[in-house]
N, C-alpha and C positions, 0 to 999 in steps of 0.2 A: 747706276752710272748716270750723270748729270747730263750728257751728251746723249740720252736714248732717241729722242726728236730728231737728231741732227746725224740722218745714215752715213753722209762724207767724216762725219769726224768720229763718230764711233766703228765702224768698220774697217777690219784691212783695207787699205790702198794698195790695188796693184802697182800703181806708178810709181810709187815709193818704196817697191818691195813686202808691200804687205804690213806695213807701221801702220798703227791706230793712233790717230791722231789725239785723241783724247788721252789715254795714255801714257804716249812720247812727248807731250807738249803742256799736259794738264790742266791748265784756268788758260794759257794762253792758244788752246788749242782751233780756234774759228781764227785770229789774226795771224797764228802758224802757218795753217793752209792755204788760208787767201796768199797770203805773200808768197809762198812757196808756189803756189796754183801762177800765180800772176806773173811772177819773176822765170817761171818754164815756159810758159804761153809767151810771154811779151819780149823778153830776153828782159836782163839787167839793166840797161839803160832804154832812158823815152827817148823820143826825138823832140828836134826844139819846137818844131810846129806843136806837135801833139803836148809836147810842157803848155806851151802857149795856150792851147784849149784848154786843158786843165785849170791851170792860172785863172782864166777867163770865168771859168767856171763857177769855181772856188769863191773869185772876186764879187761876183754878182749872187751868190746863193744870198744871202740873206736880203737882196732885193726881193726874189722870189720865197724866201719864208719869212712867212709875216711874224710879228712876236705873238698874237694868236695862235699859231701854232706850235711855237714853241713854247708856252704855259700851257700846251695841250699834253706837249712832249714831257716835261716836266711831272705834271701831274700823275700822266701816266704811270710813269719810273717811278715817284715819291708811293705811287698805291701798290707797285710793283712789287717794290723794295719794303714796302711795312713801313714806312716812315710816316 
């Protein structure tokens, strides 16, 4: 099982009735739970302040990562991935 690292997604969920994330959801199964996870904790909709923060956030991230670091990010994944 690909997911053996990852106890939330290979495990029963009781809050979900006991579904294994890994195989109710398969390859998409971490962006499954987050969203599910997020959308029970948050409700469905953000409020506009909090979009705003987001927004803000989002807008300035690449002030705060330099491309140092993203040829860091990069390289990583490319030795990750066998490439």
């Amino acid at each position: 099982m690909p997911y053996c690292c990852f106890t939330s997604l290979a495990k029963p969920d009781p809050s979900y009735q006991g579904a294994i994330f890994a195989d109710v959801a398969g390859e998409a199964a971490f962006v499954t739970r987050i969203r599910a996870v997020i959308l029970r904790d948050t409700g469905a909709a953000i409020s506009p302040f909090n979009a705003w923060i987001l927004l803000q956030g989002l807008d300035t991230l690449s002030l705060s990562i330099g491309t140092e670091h993203i040829d860091d990010i990069l390289d990583d994944l490319r030795e990750a991935l066998g490439d």
